[in-house]
Structures are given as C-alpha cells and as structure tokens.
KOLLO-665167 format. One record per residue: x, y, z of N, C-alpha, C in turn. Coordinates in steps of 0.02 Angstrom, whole numbers, plus 50000, padded with zeros to 5 digits. Layout:
XYZXYZXYZ ...
END
This chain:
500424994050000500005000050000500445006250000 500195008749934500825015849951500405022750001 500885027350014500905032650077500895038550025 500805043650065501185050150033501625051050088 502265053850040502735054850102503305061550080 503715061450097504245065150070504835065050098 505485062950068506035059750088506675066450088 506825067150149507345072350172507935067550196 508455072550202509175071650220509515068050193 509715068450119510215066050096509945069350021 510555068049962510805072349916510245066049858 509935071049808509485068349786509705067249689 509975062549671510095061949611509315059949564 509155064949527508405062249456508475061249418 508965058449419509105055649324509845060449284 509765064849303509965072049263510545074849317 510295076849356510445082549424510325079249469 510835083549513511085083249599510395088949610 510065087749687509605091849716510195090849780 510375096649818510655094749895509905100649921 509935099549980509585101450046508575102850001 508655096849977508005095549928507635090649970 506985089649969506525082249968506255081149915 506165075049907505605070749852505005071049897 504605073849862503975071449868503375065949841 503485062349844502905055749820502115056549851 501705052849803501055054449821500755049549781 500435043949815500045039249780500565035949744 501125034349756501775030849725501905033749667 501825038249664502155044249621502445049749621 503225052249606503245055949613503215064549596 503055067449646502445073649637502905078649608 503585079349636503985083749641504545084349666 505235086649694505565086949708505815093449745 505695097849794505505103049823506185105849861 506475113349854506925116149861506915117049951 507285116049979507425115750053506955108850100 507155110350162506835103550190506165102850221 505785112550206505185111450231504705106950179 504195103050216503685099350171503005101450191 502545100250143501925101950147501605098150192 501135101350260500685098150278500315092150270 500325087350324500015080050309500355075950266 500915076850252501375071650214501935066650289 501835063750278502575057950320503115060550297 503525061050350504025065950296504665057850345 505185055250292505655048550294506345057150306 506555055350370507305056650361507945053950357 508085051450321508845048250313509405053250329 509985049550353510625052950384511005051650330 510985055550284511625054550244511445052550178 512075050250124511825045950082511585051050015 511175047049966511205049449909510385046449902 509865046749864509275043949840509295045449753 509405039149729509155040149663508625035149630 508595034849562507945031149513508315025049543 507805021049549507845012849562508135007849506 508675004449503508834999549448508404997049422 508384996249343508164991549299508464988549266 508424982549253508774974749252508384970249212 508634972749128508164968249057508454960349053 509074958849110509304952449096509324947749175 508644945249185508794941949256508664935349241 509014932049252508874923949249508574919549324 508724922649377508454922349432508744922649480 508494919449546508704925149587508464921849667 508614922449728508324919649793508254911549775 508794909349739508794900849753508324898749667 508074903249628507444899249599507864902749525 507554899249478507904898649410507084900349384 507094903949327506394904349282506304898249249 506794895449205506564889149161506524883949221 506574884749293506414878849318505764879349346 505594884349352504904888249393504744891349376 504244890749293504014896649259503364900249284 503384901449343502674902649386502694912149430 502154910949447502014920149458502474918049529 502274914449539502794912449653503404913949603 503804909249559504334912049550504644917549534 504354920649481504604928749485504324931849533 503854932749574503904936249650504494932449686 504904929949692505334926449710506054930649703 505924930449614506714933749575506594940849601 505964945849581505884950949609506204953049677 505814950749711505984950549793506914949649796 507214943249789507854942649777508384948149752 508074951949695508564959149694508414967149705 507924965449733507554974849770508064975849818 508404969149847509014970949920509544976549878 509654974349833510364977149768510034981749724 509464986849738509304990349702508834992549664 508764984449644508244984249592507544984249598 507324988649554506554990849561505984988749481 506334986449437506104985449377506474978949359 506164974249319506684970249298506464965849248 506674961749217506384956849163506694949749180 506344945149220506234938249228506534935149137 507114933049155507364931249067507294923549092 506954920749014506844913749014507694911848958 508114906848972508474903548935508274898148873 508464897848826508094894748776507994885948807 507464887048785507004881048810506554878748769 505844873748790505544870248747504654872848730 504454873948677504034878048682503384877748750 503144873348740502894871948801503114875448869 503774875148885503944880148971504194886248931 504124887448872504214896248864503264898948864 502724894948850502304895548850501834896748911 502234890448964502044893449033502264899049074 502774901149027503274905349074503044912649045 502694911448969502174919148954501534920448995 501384911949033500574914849076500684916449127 501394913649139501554917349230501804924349199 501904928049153502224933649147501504938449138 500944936949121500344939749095500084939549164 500074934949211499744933949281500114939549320 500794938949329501044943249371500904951249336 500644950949291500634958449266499904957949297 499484952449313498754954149323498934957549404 499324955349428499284953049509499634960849526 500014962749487500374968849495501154966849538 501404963149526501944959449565502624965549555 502724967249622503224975149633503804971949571 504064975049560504664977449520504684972649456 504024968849452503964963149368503844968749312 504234969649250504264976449196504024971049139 503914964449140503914959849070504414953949076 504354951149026504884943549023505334948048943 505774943048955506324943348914506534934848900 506464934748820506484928348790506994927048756 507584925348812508314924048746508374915048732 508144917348665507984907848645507514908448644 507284902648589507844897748568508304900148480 507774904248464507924908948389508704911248392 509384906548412509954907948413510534905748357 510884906248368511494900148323512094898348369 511834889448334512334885048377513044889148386 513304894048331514004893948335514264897948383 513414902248423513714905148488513184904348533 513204897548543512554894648594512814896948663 513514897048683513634899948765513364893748790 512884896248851512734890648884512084888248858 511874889448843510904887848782511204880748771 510644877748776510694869148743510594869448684 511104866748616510954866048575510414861548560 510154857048598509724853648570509074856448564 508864863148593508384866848594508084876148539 508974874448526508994880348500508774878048404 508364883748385507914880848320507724888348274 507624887848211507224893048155506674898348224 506574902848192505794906048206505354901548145 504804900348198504154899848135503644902448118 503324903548084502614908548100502184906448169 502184900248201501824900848266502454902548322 502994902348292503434906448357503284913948357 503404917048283503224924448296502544924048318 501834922248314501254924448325501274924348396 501504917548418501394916748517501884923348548 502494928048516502684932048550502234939548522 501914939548480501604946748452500864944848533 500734938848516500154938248593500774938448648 501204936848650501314937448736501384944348750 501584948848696501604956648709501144958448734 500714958048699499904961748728499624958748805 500064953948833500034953748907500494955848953 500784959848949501414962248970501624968348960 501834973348982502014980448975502564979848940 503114975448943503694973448904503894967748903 503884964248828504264959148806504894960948758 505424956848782506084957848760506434950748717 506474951648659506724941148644507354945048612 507794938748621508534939748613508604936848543 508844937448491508624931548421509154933748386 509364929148344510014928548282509914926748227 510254932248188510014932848120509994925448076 510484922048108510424913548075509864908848062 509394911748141508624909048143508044912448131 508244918948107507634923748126507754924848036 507064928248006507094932747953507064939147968 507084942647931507144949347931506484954147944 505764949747879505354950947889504744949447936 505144944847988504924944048070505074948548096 505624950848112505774955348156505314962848135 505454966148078505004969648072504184967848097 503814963748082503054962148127503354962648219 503604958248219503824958348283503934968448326 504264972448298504294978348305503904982148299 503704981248240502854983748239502324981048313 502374975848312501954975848385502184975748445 502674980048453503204984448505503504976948544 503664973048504503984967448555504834969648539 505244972248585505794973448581506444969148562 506664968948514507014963748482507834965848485 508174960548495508854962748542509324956148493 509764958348466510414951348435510854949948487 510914943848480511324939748538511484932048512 511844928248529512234923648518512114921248439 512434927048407512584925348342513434926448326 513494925948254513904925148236513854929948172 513494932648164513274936848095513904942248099 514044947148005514314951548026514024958048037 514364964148018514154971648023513584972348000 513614970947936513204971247886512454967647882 512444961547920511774958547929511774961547981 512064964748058511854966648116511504973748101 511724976748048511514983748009510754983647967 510764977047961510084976247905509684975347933 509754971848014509324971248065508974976348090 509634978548105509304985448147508844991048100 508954988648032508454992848001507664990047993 507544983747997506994979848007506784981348077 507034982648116506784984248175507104981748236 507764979548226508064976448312508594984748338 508404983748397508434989848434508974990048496 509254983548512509754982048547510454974048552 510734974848584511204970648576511464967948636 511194960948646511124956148723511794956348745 511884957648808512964956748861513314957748780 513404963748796513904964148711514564962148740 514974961148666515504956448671515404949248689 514914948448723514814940048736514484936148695 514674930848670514334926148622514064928548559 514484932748516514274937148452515034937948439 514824940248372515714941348327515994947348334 516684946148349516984953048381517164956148310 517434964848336517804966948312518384965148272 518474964048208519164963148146519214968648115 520064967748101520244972848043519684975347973 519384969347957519044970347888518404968947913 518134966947967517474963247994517364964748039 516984972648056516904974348121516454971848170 516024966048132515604961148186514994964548210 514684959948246514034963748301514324969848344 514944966748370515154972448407515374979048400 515424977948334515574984948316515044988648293 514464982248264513824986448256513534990348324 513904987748356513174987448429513464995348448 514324994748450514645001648472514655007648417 514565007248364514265011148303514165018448314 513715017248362513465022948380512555024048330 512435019248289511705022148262511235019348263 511405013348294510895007448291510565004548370 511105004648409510874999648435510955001548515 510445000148575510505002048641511074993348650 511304994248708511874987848704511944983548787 511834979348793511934977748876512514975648897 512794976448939513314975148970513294972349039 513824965449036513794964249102514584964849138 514524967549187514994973649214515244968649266 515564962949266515754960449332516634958949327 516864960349255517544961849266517784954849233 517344948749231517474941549216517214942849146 516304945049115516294944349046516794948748983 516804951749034517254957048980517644963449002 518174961048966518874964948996518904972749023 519194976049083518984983049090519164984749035 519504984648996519834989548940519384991448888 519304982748886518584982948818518284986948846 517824989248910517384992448917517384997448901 518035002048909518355008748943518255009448839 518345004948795518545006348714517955008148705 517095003848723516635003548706516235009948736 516455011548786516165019148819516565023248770 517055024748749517185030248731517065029148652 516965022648626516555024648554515835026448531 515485024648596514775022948599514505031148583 514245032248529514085040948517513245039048480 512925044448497512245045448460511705040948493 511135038848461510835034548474510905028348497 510775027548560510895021548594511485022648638 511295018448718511685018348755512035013148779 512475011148813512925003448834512365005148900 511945001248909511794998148991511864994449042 512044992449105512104989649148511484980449137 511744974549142511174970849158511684968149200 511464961249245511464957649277511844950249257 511314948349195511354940649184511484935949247 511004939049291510924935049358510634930149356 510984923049397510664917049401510364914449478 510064910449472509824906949533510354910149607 510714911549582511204912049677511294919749682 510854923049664510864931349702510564930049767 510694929349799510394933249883510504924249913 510834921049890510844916849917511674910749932 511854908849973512554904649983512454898849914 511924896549889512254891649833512774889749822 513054883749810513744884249787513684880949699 512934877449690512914876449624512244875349602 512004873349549511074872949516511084870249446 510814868749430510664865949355510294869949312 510424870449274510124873049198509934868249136 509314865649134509184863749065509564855849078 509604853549144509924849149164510594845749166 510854853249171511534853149172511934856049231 512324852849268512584856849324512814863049315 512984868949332513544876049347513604876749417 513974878649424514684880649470514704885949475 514664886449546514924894049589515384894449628 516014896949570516734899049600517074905549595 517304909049610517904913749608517374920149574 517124919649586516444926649553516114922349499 516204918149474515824917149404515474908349419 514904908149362514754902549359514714899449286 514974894149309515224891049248514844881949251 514714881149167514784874349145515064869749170 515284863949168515604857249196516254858749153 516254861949087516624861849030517254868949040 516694872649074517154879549104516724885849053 516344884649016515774889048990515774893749022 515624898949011515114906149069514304901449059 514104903049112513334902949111512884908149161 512894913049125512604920049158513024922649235 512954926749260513404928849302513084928149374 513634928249425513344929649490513564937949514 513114940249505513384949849489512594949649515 512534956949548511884960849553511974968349552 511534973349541511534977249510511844983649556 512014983849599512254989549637513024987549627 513354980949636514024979049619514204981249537 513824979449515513954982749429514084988749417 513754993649454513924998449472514485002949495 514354998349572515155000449606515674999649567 515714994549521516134992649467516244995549404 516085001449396515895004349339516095010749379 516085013249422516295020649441516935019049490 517215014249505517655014949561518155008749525 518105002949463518725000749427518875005249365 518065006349345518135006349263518195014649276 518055020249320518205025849315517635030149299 516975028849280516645033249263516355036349318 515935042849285515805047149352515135044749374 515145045949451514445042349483513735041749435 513565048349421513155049649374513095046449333 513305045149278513255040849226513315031249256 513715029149283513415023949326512725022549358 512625025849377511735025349397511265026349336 511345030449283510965031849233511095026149193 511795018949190511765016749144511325009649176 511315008749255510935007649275510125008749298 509725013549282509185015149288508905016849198 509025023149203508925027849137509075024349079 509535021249059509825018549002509435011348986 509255010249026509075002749038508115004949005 507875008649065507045010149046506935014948967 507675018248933507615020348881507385015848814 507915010748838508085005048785507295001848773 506905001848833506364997148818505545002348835 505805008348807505325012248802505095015848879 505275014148928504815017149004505225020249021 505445024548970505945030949031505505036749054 504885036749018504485041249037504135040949124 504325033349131504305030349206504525027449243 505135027849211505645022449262506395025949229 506675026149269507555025749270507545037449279 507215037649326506975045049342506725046749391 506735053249428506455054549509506235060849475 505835062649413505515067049379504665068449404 504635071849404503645072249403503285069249361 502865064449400502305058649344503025051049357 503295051449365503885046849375503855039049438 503715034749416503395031849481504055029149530 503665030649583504185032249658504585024549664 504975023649608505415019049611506135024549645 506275021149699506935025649722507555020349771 508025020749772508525017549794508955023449838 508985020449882509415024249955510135020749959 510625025849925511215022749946511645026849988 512065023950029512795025150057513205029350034 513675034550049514355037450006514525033350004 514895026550023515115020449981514875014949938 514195017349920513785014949868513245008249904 513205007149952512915002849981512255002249986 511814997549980511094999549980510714999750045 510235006050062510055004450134509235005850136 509055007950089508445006650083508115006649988 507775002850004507315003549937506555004049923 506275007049881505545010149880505275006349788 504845003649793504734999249725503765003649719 503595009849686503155012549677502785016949755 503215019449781502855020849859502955016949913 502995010349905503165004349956503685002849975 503835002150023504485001150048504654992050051 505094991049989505224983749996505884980150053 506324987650046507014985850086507184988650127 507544986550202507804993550218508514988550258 509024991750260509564990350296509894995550340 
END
C-alpha cells in the first residue's frame, strides 16, 4: 500500500541533476515533485535519512533468477515474485524475469506466469525477456543446443500475443534463425528485439537494425567481435546508430579495457547499459544449480559449465555499478543512469522508470557514500531497508 510521504536528508540524484538540501515528494507512488529546502507540505510523512544519496531505482532487462529459483525451472508468478523480491536488496526496482532457451511448452508457461504477474501487479515485474531459442549454435554459450531452432510463423505469433500481456517483452534472436521480415512484425507490435548469440557480421547486424532490432544482448559476449576488415556485432552494437547495448559489468565477461574502448566509442543513438545476467544464487550461499539439466558452478565470482563455459553471472546490480565508477572510472552519474535511465530508455519506460522526475513512479534507491544499499522504495512501498 503506498503513503504520501516526502524523503529528506540526503543528496537527491533524478536522472539528470544533483538536488542537495531538497526532498522528494511522492504521492500515491508517484512522484509529485522534488522541492527546494527541507520544509514539506502539511500531512505528508516526511522519511529522514542521515546521509547518503537517493536516486531512480535499477532496471535489470537480463535476470535469469534470483533467491535460490531459476525461471526455466519455475516458470510461475511464486517464481518471479521470488526473482523480484531477491534483487530489490541490490537496488532493483524494475526488471525482466529472462527465460533461457527452452522448449516451447515452458516458454509458454513462462508467458502465463508473465501475463498473471502483470495481472497481480507483482512490485518490480517490467515483462519477460525471451533469449531463445531463435539463436545460432555457433554462439550457443550456455543455451542447449538441442533446443535452440528457426523462428516459425507460430513462434512469431505466440510472442506478438505474449506482448499484449505484458508492458514489456524483450526476445534475444540471431540473424541465423530469425528473418528479417519477422523482426520487422515483431517491432511493429512493440515486442523489443535485441541480437545475441550470433555470429553474423556488420552488415547483417546493420540490416537488422533497420527491420527493427533495437538492441544488443551482454555485448562482446557470444557474438562476433571486432576485425580489421569485419567489424562484427560488436562493432555494430558500438557504432553509435543502431543499437541500445547491455553490458555485464562484473570484470569476468568482459575485459575493463574493452569496456573503457566501448564507452568512449559509443556516440548518438543508443546507450551501453548495465544488466545483471543474474542466476539462481543472488541473495543466496549456493554453491551450484542446474540449467536445462546441466550442472554450473559457483566459483571465484563466476559461474560456469562442467566444461568451464560462462553461464550467466553471479553479479547484482549495485556491484555493477560500484564497478563501473570505482574500477572502470566513470563518474557516479552516469553509473546510475547506465543503470536506471539507460536501461528504461532502451525498452521504452523512461517516461517512468530510470527517473525521480514528476509523473515518475516512486521507484527510488537509498544509497551510502560508499555505494551501499540501505533502503529501497518499489512505487511508494517500501520493499528494503538496511
């Protein structure tokens, strides 16, 4: 149940701008305003925090899961209230429950638990995200090849319907399995279409993005790099004209340097964003879990295959962060924006998410001067507090 309230004592980042000796004002889990000094209007709760910083709440287009539970193992509304719950501790206030390519049937259940939890209003659920099975073997990563297959006309139709239950659907797809003139329908009925574990070059990643794909899944990972004569996905993705790009920031997928190359080419349309590629062991000691019935391993920060594969990361979204302004160097600001803002741009809700703007819903994250999380607010409600 949300409050009206208004949140004093500490330095207020909205997306844009620093507010100091400011409050947020929220009202009906929205926020109303942002108001110059610390008096507040009559009949509001007024939250004082000692210190600290308040900005837009993380959004997170790549979660695989989260508090012990995996999506392809528990394609159910309990489970993403589960994954949800599991990263509001680290920030997160928006997120996309990502299914791993699988068999139509549990991608099918895993669209009615995504349509249910949108019925139920489940805090921080933004849509599912469908990477798979529309991939190529030659950069399956951890995806079972035995699952990974063509688009068909009843693959595109079941995702043009899962849109229309969901505020956002996201599918990850490669030009090897997909046509061209899918993706266009697909865009047309705002289902957000993202290249990932392909192998294609510039030039098909270019033809895409003119049909309608709009981003580019953990760039550098499982797609064709940068060559002298073959600048690859990755160079499409860093281009600068095509493509919003995700990044997973834990220092294991991809090299600081690469990053530090890809920030400073990244110009124009489209931004590099913060995801996760969080698996089953966020908020939890795990030491291992299965996928698709396959063991991974939780060692040394990463989880890996039997084979030594990556298979999505053990990273959450305030560490990606810290990791991004305090290895990789960038300034606070843009760290949080590539975490909030950049993220709700890419998939259309910046008008309501990744912002502490007016009309903006009172998604807000309370951190530490050492970046730590100590409270969190998921529309007015208070999900966290430390």
């Amino acid at each position: 149940m949300t409050d009206n309230f208004a949140i004093v004592g500490a330095r207020i980042f909205d997306g844009q701008a620093w507010h100091n000796r400011s409050a947020l004002i929220v009202r009906q889990g929205v926020v109303e305003r942002i108001e110059a000094g610390t008096q507040v209007p009559a009949g509001l709760h007024v939250i004082e925090l000692n210190g600290g910083m308040i900005a837009p709440g993380f959004v997170d287009l790549q979660v695989n899961g989260g508090g012990g539970v995996m999506l392809n193992d528990a394609p159910s509304v309990a489970a993403i209230r589960t994954i949800c719950e599991a990263h509001a501790p680290f920030g997160t206030t928006a997120l996309l429950p990502t299914l791993i390519t699988d068999t139509p049937e549990l991608t099918a259940e895993a669209v009615a638990a995504g349509a249910e939890a949108t019925q139920e209003k489940v805090p921080g659920f933004l849509g599912l995200h469908l990477e798979g099975p529309h991939l190529s073997l030659a950069r399956k990563g951890a995806h079972d090849p035995k699952l990974i297959r063509p688009m068909t006309d009843a693959d595109e139709g079941a995702l043009i319907a899962a849109r229309e239950k969901m505020p956002v659907l996201l599918t990850t797809i490669a030009p090897e399995s997909v046509e061209p003139g899918r993706v266009s329908r697909l865009a047309q009925a705002d289902v957000v279409v993202s290249l990932g574990h392909t192998d294609s070059g510039y030039k098909t990643a270019q033809a895409f993005a003119e049909a309608g794909a709009t981003m580019v899944t953990h760039l550098f990972n499982a797609m064709s790099q940068i060559g002298n004569r073959e600048p690859g996905v990755v160079g499409a993705a860093i281009d600068g004209q095509s493509f919003y790009a995700g990044l997973i920031a834990d220092g294991i997928h991809v090299h600081p340097t690469a990053m530090q190359i890809a920030l400073k080419a990244k110009k124009g349309y489209g931004k590099i964003f913060l995801v996760t590629d969080a698996m089953a062991t966020i908020g939890t000691d795990m030491k291992s879990f299965t996928l698709n019935g396959r063991l991974i391993k939780r060692e040394n920060g990463s989880l890996r295959l039997e084979d030594g594969t990556l298979a999505g990361a053990d990273l959450d979204m305030i560490s990606a962060v810290r990791f991004m302004h305090k290895t990789i160097g960038i300034e606070l600001e843009e760290a949080l924006r590539m975490a909030s803002l950049y993220p709700a741009e890419a998939v259309g809700q910046d008008g309501r998410l990744g912002r502490l703007m007016i009309g903006s819903a009172a998604n807000i994250v309370h951190l530490s001067d050492d970046l730590s999380v100590k409270g969190v607010w998921i529309e007015g409600a208070k999900v966290f507090s430390n």
